[in-house]
N, C-alpha and C positions, 0 to 999 in steps of 0.2 A: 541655550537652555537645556539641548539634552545630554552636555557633557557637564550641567551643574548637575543636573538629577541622578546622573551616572555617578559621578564623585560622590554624593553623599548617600547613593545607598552600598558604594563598596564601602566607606566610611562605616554604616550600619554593620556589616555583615563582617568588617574585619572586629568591629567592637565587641562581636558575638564570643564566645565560648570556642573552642576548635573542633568541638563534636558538632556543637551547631551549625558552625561554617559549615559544616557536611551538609548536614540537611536543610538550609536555607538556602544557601548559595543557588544552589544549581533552579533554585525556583525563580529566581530574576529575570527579567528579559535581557540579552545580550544588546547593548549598545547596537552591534552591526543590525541585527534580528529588527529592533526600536524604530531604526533607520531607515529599512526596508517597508515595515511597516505601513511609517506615513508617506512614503514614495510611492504606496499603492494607489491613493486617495487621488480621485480627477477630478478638479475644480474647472466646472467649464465656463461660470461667469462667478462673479464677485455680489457676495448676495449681502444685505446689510445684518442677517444672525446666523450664524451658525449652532446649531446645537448638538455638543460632543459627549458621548457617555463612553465612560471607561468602568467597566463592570466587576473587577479583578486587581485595582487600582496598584496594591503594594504599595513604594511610593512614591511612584506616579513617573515612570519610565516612559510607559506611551503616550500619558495625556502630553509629557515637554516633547516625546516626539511631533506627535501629530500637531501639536501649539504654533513648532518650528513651521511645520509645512504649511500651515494656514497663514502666516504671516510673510513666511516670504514669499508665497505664493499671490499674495494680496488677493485671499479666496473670500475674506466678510471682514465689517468694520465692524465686527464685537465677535463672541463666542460667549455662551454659555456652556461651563464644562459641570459635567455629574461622574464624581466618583462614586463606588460603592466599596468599601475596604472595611471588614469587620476584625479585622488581628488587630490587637491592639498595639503592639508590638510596632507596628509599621506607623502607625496616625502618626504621632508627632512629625516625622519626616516627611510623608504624604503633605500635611497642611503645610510646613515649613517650605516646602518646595512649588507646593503651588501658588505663596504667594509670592514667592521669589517670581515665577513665571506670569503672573498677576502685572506685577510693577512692570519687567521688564518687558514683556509685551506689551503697555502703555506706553514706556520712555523709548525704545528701538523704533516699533512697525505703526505708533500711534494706534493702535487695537486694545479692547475694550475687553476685558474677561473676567466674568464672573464664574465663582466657581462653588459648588457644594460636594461636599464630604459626607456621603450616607454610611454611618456603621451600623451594617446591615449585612445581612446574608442577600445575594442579588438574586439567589435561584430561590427565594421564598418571598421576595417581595417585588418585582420583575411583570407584575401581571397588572399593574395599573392604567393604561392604556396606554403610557409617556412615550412618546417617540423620539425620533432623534436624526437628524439629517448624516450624522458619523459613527459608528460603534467600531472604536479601535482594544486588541485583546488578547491576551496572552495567560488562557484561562486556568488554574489550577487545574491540576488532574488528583487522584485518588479512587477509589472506589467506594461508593453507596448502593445500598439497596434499591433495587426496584418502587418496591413501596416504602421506600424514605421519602419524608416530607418534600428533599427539595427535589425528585426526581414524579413526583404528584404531577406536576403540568405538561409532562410530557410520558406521561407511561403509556399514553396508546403507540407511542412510537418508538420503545424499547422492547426487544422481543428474551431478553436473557436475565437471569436472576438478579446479578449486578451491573453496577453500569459507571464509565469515567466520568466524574463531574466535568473535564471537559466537555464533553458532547453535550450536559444538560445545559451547558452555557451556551451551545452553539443555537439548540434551539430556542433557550429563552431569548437571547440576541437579537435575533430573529423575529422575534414579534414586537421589538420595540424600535426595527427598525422602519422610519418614515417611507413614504413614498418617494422614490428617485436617490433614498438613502444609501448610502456604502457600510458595508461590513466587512473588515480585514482581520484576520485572525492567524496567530500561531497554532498549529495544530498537528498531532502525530502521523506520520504517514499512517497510521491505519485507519484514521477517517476516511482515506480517499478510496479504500477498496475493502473491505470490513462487511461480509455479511449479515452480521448483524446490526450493522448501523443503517443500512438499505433503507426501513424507511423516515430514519431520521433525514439521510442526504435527498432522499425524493421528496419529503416533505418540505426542507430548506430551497429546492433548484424548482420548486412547483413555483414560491412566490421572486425568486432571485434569480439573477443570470450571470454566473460567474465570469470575471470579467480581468480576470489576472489570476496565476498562478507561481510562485516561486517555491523553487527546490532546493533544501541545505543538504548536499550530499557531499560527501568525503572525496579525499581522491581516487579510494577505490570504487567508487559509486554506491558505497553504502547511505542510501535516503535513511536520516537523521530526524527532518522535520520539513512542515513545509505551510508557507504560507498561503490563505484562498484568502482571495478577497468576491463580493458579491455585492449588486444591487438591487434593488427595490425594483422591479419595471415589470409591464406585461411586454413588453417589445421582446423578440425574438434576440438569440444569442449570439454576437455576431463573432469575430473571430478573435482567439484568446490571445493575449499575452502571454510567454511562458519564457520566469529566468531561473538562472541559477547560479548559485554562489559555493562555497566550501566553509565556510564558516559563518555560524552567528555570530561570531565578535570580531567579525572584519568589516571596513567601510569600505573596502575594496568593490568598484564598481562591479556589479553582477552578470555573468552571461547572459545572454538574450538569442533565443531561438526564433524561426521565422512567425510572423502569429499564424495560430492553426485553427483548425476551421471548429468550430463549437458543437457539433455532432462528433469529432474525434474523440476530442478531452472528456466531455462530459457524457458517457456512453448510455445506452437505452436502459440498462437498468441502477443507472443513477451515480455509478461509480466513476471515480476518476482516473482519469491515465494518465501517472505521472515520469516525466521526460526528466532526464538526469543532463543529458548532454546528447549536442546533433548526432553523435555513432545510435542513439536510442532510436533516434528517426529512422535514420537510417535503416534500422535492425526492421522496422517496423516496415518500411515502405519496401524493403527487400520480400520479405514472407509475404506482403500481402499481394505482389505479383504472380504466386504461385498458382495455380489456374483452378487445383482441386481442394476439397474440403475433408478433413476424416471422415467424415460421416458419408462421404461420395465414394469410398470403396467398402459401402455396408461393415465399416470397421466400429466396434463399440469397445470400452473400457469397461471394465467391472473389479469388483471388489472380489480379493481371494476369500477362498469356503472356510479356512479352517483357521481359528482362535485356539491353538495348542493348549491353554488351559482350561481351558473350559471343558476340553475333553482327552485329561493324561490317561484314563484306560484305554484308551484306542489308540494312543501313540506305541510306536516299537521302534530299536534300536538297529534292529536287520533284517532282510528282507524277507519273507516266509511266504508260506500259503495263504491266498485271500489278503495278501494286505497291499498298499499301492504304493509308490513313492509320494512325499510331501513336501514340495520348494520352496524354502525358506527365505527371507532375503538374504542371506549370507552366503548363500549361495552364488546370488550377483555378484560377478569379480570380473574388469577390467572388460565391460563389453560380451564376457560368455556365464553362460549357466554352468556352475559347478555342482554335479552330483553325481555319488554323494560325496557333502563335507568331508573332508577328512578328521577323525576325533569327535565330531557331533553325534548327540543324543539327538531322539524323537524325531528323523528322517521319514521314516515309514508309517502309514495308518491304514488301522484295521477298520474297514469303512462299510459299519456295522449300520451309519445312517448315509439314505440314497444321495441327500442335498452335499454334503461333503467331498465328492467327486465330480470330475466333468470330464471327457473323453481325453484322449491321450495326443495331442492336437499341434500344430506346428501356432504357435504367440510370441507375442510379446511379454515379457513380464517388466514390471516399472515399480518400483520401491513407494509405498504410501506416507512414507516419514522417511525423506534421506537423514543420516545422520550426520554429526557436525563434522566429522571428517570430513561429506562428501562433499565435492567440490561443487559440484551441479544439480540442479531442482531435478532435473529427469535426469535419474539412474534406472536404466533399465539393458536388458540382455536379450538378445534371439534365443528363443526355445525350440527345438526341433524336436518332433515326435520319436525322433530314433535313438535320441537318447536316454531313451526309457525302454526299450527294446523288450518284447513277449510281454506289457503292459497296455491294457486299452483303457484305463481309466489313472489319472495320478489325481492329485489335489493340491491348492496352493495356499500357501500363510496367510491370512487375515491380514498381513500387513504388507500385502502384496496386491497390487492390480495387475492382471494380467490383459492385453488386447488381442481379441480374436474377430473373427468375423461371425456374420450371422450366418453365411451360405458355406460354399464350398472352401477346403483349408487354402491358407496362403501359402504358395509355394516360394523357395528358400529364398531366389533369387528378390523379389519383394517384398519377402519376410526381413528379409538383410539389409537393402535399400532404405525400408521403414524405420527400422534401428539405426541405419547411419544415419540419418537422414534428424531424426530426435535428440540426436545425442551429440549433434553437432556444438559448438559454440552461438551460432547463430540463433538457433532454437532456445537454448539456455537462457538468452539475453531477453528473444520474444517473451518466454514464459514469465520471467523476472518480470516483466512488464505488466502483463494481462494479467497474468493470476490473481484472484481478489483474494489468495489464504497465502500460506505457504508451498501448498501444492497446488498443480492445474488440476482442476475436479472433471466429471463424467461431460456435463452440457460446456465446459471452454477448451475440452478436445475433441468434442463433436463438430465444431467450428473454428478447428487450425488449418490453417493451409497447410498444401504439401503440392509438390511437383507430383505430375502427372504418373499414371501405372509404368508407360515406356522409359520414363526416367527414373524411376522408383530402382525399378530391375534392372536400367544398367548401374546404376550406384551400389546394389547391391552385387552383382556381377563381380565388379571392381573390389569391393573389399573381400568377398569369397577367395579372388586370385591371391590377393595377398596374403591372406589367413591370419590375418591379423583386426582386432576389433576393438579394440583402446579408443575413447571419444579422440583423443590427437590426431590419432589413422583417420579416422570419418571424418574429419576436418579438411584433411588433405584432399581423401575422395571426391570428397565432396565438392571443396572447392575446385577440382582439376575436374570434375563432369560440367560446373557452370562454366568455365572458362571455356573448355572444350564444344559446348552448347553454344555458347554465344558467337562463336565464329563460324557456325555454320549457317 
């Protein structure tokens, strides 16, 4: 049933126009993705109705997926199925195919399906009390207004001007799902860590307990998309499912990690942490043996002082009376601070306002937008106060953070350790993981681990003697202090 559904909507889509192919095409549910799907759904006895709503119908990829699984799963002796599909575009083939699925789920499995067609908008009529024992989903995305109609029943739970019709699906879903009910759904990896979905996901994992996770990540580990599934229950969450695959249009059996424990995946402030492949565990279970926390050597992050445009009278090109140096990111190169640029403008500032400077101090500094060249989420360089020399105060780019401490300065040998130590591979992979943006913020490096002070400064030690500071070197350090650790 869902290689007839699949056939006649490439049928649909190759009958299109070829500009359209463009922008249709990619809106389909991938056959493997379909498949996945309804492999989420756990039938634990054979009930005599099941009641299936597919909210985003198209035409009707997931209802034959999910059809399949009910049937050979021999999970009910009938189904009622509720499309919602308002393109007109699509009904003909939607109706043609479900009752293809109609008949033949009668004459194969003996199962009984009824089915209706609402052409209807689902996020504007979705509030009628109807439950549903399955909500299977693969929901448009675009962007609407806040105060657009169909984003109305859920605007206490969107905190930004626009919003992805995905998400408005996720939470109408959600309320029409039954007690004991399942919700499976395609969705962008940035559902699952998205500060601003925060209390859409707290409000969904308040009445739901996620109960399966699968990841489409490439072979480079680039996460694509991924599917949550959820039920209906007050019962506590017990331990997740988590697979992963490389493509949505493969039937190729998917990875399967060990189940993890339901406080890992689903974290305290609602987000999710998603596993590409066991090296991610790994990465994970490695860091969090580390004994200390950044926040345990009174280290803070902070945002650099100075927005260059905001203030070009006070910028200068060389250094003079009363003015200070100002560190740029471009500065950052290969592990050190370079200054000054060579050929750059607006280095120096005339720091005519107090807030604009801060003492001349041994840090960190770490890039607030790496750019696409850079290979790794933390780019950052050892700063030493000496290389500012007959300067007690400098200032740093707005698009810079710099880490210092709140008490006395850190000395080199720690100060170097801390930078290997970030800039490893291993850390790269961590942050990839935990960060809910694209960068690690102030409160999710308050709470990184790190190896202890005494091992801090001998890894920094180590890379001082070699005088070499490329994340590769730190790699090596680094790895030859735990190896060297562990055998004592």
């Amino acid at each position: 049933m869902l290689a007839m559904a699949w056939r006649n909507t490439r049928k649909l889509v190759r009958e299109r126009c070829a500009s359209d192919n463009v922008r249709i095409g990619r809106f389909f549910t991938k056959r493997g993705a379909a498949a996945q799907l309804a492999r989420s759904f756990r039938f634990e006895e054979r009930k005599n109705e099941l009641t299936v709503l597919d909210p985003g119908a198209g035409t009707g990829i997931l209802s034959a997926a999910l059809l399949v699984a009910i049937c050979r799963g021999r999970a009910a002796l009938s189904v009622r199925l509720v499309c919602y599909e308002n393109d007109s575009s699509y009904l003909p083939m939607l109706k043609n195919n479900l009752e293809r699925l109609r008949r033949r789920a009668r004459r194969e499995w003996g199962v009984k399906v009824t089915y209706e067609v609402r052409e209807e908008n689902f996020l504007l009529h979705s509030g009628d009390g109807e439950r549903f024992d399955c909500i299977v989903m693969n929901p448009p995305r675009g962007l609407v207004a806040k105060d657009s109609p169909e984003a109305l029943s859920a605007k206490d739970l969107i905190t930004t001007p626009t919003v992805d019709l995905a998400y408005l699906f996720v939470a109408a879903a959600a309320l029409c799902l039954a007690d004991d009910g399942q919700l499976s759904m395609l969705l962008p990896t940035a559902f699952a860590s998205s500060v601003s979905l925060s209390r859409l996901r707290a409000s969904l994992f308040a009445e739901t307990r996620v109960t399966l996770i699968h990841l489409f990540a490439n072979e480079k580990g680039v996460k694509k998309s991924f599917l949550l599934s959820v039920k209906r229950t007050e019962e506590p969450g017990e331990a997740i499912t988590v697979t992963t695959s490389a493509d949505e249009d493969s039937d190729a059996a998917p990875t399967a990690l060990p189940p993890l424990r339901y406080d890992f995946l689903v974290r305290a402030d609602a987000s999710l942490l998603l596993l590409s492949d066991a090296g991610d565990l790994r990465v994970l279970e490695a860091i969090g043996r580390f004994p200390c926390r950044f926040s345990s050597f009174g280290l803070k992050m902070k945002t650099g002082l100075t927005l260059p445009s905001r203030y070009p009278e006070l910028l200068r090109d060389a250094p003079g009376r009363g003015v200070v140096p100002l560190i740029h990111p471009r500065s950052l190169e290969d592990g050190r601070v370079i200054f000054p640029v060579p050929k750059m403008e607006g280095q120096y500032l005339a720091p005519s306002i107090p807030s604009l400077i801060q003492p001349n101090r041994n840090m960190i500094l770490v890039k607030r937008f790496p750019a696409k060249s850079d290979k790794r989420r933390l780019v950052c360089a050892p700063y030493m106060a000496s290389q500012a020399p007959g300067y007690r105060y400098v200032s740093t780019h707005n698009k810079l953070n710099y880490i210092d401490t709140s008490g006395e300065e850190m000395d080199a040998s720690f100060l170097v350790g801390l930078y290997a130590v970030l800039s490893t591979t291993l850390y790269d992979r961590y942050v990839r993981l935990i960060s809910r943006s694209g960068q690690i913020n102030a409160t999710e490096f308050s709470e990184l681990p790190l190896p202890d002070a005494a091992n801090l400064r001998a890894i920094g030690a180590r890379l001082i003697a070699v005088r070499r500071f490329e994340p590769a070197v730190c790699d090596a350090v680094f790895a030859a202090h735990l190896k060297s650790a562990a055998k004592k």
